[in-house]
N, C-alpha and C positions, 0 to 999 in steps of 0.2 A: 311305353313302359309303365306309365303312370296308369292307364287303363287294365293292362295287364293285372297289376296287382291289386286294383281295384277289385276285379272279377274274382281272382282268386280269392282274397278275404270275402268277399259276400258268398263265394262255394264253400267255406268251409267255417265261418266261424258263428252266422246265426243260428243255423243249425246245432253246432257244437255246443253256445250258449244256453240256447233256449235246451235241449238234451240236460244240459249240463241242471240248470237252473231244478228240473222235473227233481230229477234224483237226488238233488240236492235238498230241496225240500221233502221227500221222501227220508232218507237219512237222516236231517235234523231234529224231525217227529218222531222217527224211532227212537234215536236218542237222547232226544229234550232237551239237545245243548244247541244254538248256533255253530259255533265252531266244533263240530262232534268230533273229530281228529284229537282236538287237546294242542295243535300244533299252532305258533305266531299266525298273528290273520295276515299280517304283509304277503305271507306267502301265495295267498289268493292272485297274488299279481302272476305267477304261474301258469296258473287257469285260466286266466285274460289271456296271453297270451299265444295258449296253447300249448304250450310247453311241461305241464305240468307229468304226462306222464313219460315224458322221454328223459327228465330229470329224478321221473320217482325213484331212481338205483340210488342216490346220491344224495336227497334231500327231500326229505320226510313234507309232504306237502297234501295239497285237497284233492288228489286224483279222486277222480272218480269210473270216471270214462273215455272213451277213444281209442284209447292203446296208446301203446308208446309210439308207436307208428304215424300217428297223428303232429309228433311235435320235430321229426322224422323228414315228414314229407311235406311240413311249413318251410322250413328249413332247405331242403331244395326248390321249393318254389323260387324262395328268394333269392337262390345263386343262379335260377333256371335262363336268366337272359345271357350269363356270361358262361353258363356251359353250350349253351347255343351258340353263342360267336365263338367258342372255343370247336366245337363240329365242324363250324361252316371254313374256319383255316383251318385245322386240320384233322379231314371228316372220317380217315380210318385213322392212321396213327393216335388220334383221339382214342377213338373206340377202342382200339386194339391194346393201349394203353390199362383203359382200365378194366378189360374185363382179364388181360395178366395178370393185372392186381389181384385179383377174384381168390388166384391161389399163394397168394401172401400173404392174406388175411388170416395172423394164427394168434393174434394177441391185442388187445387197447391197450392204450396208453393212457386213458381214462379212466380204466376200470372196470367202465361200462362190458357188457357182453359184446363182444368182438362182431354177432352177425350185426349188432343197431347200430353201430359205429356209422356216419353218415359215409363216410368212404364206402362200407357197404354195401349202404342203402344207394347211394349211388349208381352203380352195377346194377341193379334192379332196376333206376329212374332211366338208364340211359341206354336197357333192353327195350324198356316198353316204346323207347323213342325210335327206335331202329325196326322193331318185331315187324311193322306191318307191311316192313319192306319184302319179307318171305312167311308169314304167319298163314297165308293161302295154300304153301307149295305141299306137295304131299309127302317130297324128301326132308324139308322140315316137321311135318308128322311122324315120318318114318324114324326118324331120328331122334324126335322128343319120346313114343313109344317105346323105343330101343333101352333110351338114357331112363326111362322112369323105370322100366321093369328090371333095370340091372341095380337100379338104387334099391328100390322097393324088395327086391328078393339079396341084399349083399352078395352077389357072388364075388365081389372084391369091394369091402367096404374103403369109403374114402376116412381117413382120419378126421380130417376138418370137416365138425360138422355143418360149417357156412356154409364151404363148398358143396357139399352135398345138398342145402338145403336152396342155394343159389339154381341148381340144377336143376334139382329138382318142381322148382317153382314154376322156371322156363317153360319145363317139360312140360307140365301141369295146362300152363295156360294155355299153349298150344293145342294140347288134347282136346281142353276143354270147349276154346273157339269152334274145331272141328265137331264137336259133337253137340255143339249148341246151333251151327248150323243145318245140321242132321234132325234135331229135337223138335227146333221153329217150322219148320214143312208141317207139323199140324198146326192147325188153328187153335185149339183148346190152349198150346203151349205157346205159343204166338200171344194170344192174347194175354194169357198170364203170365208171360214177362215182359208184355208192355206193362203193365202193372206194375209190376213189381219194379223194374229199371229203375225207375225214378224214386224206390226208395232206398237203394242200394247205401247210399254214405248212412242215410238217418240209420238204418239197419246194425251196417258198419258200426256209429256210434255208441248204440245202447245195446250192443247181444250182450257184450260180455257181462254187464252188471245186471242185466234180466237173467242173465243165467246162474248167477249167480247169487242173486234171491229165488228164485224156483227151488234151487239147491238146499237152501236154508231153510226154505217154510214148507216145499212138500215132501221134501226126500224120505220124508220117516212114512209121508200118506200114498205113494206112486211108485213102478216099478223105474227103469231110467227111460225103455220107450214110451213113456206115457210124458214124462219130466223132460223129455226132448219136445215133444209136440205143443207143451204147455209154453215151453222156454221158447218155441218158435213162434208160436201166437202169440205171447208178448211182444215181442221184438218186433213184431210187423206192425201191431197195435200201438204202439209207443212210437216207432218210428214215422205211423201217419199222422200220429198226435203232434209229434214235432214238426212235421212236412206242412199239415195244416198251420199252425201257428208262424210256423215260418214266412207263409206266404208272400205277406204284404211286401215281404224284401225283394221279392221277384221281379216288381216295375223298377227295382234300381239299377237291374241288371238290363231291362231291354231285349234288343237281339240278342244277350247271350245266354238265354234263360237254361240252354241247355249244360254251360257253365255249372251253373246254380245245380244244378240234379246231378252232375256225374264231378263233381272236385277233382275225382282222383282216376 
């Protein structure tokens, strides 16, 4: 277990750091203050953490980057060994349990928005554990296709938008598997998502606040497909920026370097 989570914190938090640190420094310059928020510095412990933007609904803090998704999917990490011994006794009533849940989900008790609720989140962590058991089959295609174009065109909208968006995510990946194996049969695209694979999290990391400066400094100079392509070349440029600097952490990881490139 101790190794476990070993790996897990070197997937997800140098990266995150070093991401973190880039734009942080960026924003400081812009606005000539250290703490540019105006907000207690304690709260920086946060962003150590990770946690910073899964708590931004609640407590005004240094987010910058990740998503809220980020402090989301720490968080099941570290329940991830006793949701495992809860599968291995009991490995459908488990499952079955909580993707029931899926459609109860109409409210927090938090506050927070109901789909990030980790019970949510959840249902998501304990698809992707199950998916690869049928993510081949073509009636699982068939099905994910069915489910996305009946969401995608409401011909009976679902009220809860979790649920809708639970479904729809399934569907999605599924689609997506099958048409990424369909894609990789050339070589040109083969190769460039070997490429790219491995910058998938740092990617992850920094769109949203790359995109989000594009927005501010060229939007008055670019139409948006031009603001798309610019906000894409950043995010790939930043992300190798951080991939490179990352590096040196990759001999702590050893055998599990592939770990280290794909966290999530």
């Amino acid at each position: 277990m101790k190794e476990f989570y070993k790996k897990r914190w070197l997937a997800i938090f140098p990266s995150f750091y070093i991401a973190y640190g880039i734009f942080y420094l960026i924003f400081t310059i812009r606005s000539r203050t250290l703490l540019f928020k105006g907000i207690p510095a304690w709260r920086l412990i946060l962003t150590l953490i990770g946690m910073d933007g899964y708590l931004a609904y609640r407590i005004p803090d240094f987010y910058i980057l990740g998503e809220w998704f980020t402090g989301a999917l720490i968080i099941l990490y570290l329940i991830y060994p006793l949701l495992l011994r809860c599968k291995r006794l009991f490995p459908y009533v488990f499952t079955a349990a909580l993707f029931l849940y899926l459609f109860t989900i109409d409210h927090s008790l938090s506050g927070m928005e109901a789909f990030r609720t980790i019970a949510s989140c959840l249902i998501s962590f304990i698809f992707g554990m199950e998916m690869m058991k049928f993510i081949r089959s073509r009636v699982a295609l068939t099905v994910s296709v069915l489910t996305f174009l009946f969401l995608a065109f409401s011909f009976a909208p679902i009220q809860d938008v979790g649920v809708a968006a639970h479904l729809a995510g399934f569907s999605l990946v599924i689609i997506l598997y099958h048409i990424g194996t369909l894609v990789e049969r050339a070589d040109f695209f083969r190769v460039l998502n070997g490429r790219i694979a491995g910058l998938t999290y740092q990617i992850f990391l920094v769109q949203h606040v790359v995109i989000d400066l594009v927005l501010a400094e060229f939007s008055t100079y670019f139409r948006r497909p031009v603001l798309l392509v610019i906000a894409a070349g950043l995010s790939v440029f930043f992300a190798a920026v951080v991939k490179q600097i990352q590096k040196p952490f990759s001999h702590f990881q050893g055998s599990g370097k592939k770990q280290l490139d794909n966290p999530v």
